[in-house]
N, C-alpha and C positions, 0 to 999 in steps of 0.2 A: 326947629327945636329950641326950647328955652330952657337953660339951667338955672334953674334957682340954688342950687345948695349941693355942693358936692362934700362926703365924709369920708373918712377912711379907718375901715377896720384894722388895726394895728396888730399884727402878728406873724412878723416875720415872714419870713418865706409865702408864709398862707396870707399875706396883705392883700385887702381888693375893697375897691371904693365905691360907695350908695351915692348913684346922679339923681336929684330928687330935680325933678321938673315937669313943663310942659311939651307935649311933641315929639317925646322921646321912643312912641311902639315905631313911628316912620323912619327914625334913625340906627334902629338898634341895632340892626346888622353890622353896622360902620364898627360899630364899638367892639362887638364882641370877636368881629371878625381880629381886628384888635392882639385878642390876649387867646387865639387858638389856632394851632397850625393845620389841621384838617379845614376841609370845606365839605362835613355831612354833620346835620341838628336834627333833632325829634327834639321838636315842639311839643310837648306835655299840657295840654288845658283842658277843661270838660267843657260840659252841652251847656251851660250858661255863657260863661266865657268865649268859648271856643267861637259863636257867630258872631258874636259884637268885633274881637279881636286878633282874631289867628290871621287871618288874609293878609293884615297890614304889617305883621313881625314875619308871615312867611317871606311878603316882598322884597323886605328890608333887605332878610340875607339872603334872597333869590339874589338880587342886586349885587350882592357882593362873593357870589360865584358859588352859595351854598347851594347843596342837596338837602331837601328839605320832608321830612317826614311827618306830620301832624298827628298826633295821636288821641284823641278825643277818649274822656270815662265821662260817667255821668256823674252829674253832681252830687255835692252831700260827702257827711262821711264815713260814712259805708266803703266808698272807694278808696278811702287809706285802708287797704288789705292788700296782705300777701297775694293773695290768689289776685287782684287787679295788676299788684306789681309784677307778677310771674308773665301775664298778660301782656305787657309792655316791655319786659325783658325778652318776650320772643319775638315781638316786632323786631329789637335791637338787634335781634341774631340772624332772624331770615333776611333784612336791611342790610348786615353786612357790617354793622359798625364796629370801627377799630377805635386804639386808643386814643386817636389824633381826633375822635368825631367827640360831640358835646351833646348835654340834655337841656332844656333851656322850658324850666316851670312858668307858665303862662297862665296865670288863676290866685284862686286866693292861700288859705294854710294848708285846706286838705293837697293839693296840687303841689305846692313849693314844697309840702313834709315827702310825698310819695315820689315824686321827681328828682330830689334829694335821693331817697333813698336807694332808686335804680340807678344813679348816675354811681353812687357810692359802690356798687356791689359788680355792678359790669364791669367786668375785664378788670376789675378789682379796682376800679375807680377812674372814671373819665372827666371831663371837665364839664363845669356843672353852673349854670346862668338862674338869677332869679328874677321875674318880671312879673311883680304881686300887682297884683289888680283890685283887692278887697283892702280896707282901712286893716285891718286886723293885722294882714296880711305884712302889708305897708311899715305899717310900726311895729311888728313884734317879730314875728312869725318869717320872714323873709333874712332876717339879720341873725346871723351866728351859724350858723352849720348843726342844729338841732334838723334829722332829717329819720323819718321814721314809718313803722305800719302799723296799724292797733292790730289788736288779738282779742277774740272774743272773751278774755280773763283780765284784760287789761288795756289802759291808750298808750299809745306809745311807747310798748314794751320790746318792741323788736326793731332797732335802730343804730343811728351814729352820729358821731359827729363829723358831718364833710361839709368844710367849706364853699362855698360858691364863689368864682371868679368877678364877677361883678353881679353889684344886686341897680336893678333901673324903676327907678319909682316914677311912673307917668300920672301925673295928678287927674289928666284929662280921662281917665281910665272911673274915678270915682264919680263921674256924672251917669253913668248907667248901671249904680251901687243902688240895691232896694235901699231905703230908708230902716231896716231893721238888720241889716247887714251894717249898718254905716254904724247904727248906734250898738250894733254886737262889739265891733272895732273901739268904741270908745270906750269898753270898761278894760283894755287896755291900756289906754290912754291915764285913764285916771290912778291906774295902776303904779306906774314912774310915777308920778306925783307924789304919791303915798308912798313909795319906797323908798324916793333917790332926793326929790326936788320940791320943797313945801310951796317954794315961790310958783314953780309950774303947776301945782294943786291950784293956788289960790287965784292964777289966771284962767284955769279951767272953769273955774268958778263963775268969773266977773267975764267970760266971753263963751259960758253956755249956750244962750241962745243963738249967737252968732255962729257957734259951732255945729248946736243940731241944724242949723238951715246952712250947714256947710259955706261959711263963708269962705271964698278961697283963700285972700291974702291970710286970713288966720289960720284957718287948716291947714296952708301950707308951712306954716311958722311951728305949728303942735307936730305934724309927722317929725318934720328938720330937728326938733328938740327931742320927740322919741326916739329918733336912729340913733342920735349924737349918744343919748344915754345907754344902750343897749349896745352902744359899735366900745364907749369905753369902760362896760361893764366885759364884754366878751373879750375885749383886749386885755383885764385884769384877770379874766379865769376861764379860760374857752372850753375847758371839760368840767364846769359846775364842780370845782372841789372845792369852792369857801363861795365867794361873796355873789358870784353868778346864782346860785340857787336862792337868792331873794327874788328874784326875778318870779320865782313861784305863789309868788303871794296871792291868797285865792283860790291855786290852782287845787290843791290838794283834795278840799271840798267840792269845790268844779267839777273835778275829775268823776267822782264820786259821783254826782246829780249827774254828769252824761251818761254816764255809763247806766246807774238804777234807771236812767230812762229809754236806756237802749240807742241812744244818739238821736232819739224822735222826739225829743222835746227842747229842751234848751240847746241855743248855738253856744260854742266854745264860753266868749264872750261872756254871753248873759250869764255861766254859771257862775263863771268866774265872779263876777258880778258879786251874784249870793254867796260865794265861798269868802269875798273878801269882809262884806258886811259883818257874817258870822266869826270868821276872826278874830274881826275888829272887835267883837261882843268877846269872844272869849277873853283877849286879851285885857279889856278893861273890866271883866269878871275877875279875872287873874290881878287886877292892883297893878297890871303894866305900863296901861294908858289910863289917861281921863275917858269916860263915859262919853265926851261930848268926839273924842274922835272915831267915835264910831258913825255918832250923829252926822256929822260932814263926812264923813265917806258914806252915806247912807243915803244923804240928801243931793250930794252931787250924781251920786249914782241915779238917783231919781229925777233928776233933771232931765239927763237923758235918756229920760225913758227905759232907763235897765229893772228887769225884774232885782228886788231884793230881800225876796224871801221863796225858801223853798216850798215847790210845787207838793201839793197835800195827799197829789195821788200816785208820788212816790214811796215805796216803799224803807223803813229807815233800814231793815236789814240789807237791804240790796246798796243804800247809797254805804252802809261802814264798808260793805266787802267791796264796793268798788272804790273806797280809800286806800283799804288795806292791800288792796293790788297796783298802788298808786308807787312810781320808781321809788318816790322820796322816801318811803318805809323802811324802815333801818331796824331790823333782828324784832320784827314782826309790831314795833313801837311806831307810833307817827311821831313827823315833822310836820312842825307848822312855819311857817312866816309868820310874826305878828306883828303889830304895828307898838310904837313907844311913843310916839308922835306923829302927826304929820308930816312928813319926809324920812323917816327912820325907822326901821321894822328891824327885828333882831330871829336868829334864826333858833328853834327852840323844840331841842329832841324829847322823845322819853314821854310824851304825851301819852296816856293810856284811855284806851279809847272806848270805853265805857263812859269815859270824861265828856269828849266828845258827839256819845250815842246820847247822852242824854242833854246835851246842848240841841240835837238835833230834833230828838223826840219832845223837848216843849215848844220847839221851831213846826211843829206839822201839829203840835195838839193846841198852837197857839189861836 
């Protein structure tokens, strides 16, 4: 095992630190055996994941005296639902696990949000491992204790915040990433750029290419700056009451294009993607930004291969109402994230979303 970069999430009590390295699924047991007084795990991955990597995280903590349960959904995200969490919460029961045993998500966001979520609600919370496998996963999604299930009226409306005891980023995990998963992953990436770090934008930029062909030493330098940004945004607000909800940037619209598509078209990612683009347009329609930052969030996005414009065989009624069942909606008004610049986006209620539908509607009649 090689450590490249260890972080640490700052909160108290609830402290627990991202080992960003190589070699790390053969050690893991060491570690977590570590920070839990039981010796029984359910292993949480799906049918992607679950071949390439379950055997070598079961041995770990086979080795280190665990009982070990593997529990396989199928991929996509379909499987963040209740009814799969219900699913796996009766494994936990007919298995016997008490409060001293741990859940340990082995996959990418859908996997770490619904592993999360039954780790949170068993026996009113047990302790709870994150071992992201997807880039997405890696930089965003794995970091803060956002752990949740969709609802067929909404993503991620039935959920919490629980922390995980240690998050393990095995970089060696991203060489059996499809290449549209990889570049799903980076419209998060580009995302912290645009919210938090202009400088980390504009090396996005000048180490694109080297990016989309995953170059390691760089890719491992961009996850290391994502965590670090997302470990000291969730140390400043771990229940998104002020500065954590930038982190949404995109998402709002995103949300909205998953949903009108029923989760069969755009990955997370790519909505985001087109949600930040649009933003970005509203906001330099609104007099907030230059025109032209929209243009470099548009053109970085397209570098790597991100869709950035909405799909035409969306319906626009379907993507408002899956805004408007979007968390951030506040007494039936949208919130947006928009951008002021390059590194600074400001958080902006009260949006009326007729505004919006018609941002949309010359986005699909364009």
């Amino acid at each position: 095992m090689t450590v490249l970069k260890e972080l640490e999430v700052a909160l108290g009590v609830r402290s627990y630190e991202i080992c960003i390295g190589t070699g790390i699924l053969a050690d893991c047991g060491g570690r977590i055996a570590n920070l839990v007084k039981g010796r029984q795990a359910a292993v949480i991955t799906d049918s992607n994941v679950g071949p390439l990597h379950a055997r070598t995280v079961q041995e770990s903590l086979e080795q280190q005296g665990f009982a070990v349960t593997v529990v396989t959904i199928p991929a996509g995200e379909s499987s963040k639902s209740w009814q799969q969490a219900e699913q796996i919460l009766t494994v936990l029961l007919e298995q016997k696990f008490h409060r001293d045993s741990c859940v340990i998500a082995l996959g990418g966001g859908v996997v770490g949000d619904l592993a999360g979520f039954v780790a949170s609600v068993y026996q009113r919370g047990i302790a709870f491992f994150q071992i992201p496998t997807s880039l997405l996963a890696q930089v965003d999604s794995s970091v803060g204790g956002k752990v949740a299930v969709n609802h067929a009226l909404g993503k991620n409306m039935i959920g919490a915040f629980y922390q995980p005891r240690l998050v393990l980023i095995d970089l060696d995990t991203l060489q059996t990433l499809e290449q549209r998963h990889w570049q799903n992953g980076l419209a998060e990436v580009v995302k912290y750029g645009v919210i938090y770090d202009a400088a980390f934008f504009h090396d996005l930029q000048t180490h694109s290419a080297a990016i989309l062909r995953r170059d390691v030493a760089i890719s491992a330098e961009m996850i290391a700056r994502c965590c670090q940004l997302k470990a000291e945004v969730v140390a400043l607000d771990e229940t998104e009451g002020g500065v954590r909800a930038k982190l949404n940037y995109g998402h709002t619209i995103g949300h909205g294009l998953e949903l009108a598509g029923h989760y069969q078209g755009y990955l997370h990612g790519e909505a985001v993607a087109v949600g930040m683009v649009l933003a970005a347009r509203y906001a330099a329609q609104s007099g907030m930004c230059d025109p032209a930052v929209e243009a470099e969030i548009k053109a970085l996005l397209q570098q790597f291969q991100l869709p950035v414009q909405v799909d035409k065989a969306l319906a626009l009624d379907e993507i408002v109402n899956g805004m408007l069942l979007d968390k951030k909606v506040q007494d039936g008004q949208l919130v947006f994230i928009l951008p002021e610049a390059i590194g600074h986006v400001k958080i902006v209620k009260g949006i009326p979303q007729d505004v919006i539908a018609d941002l949309l509607r010359e986005e699909l009649h364009a």
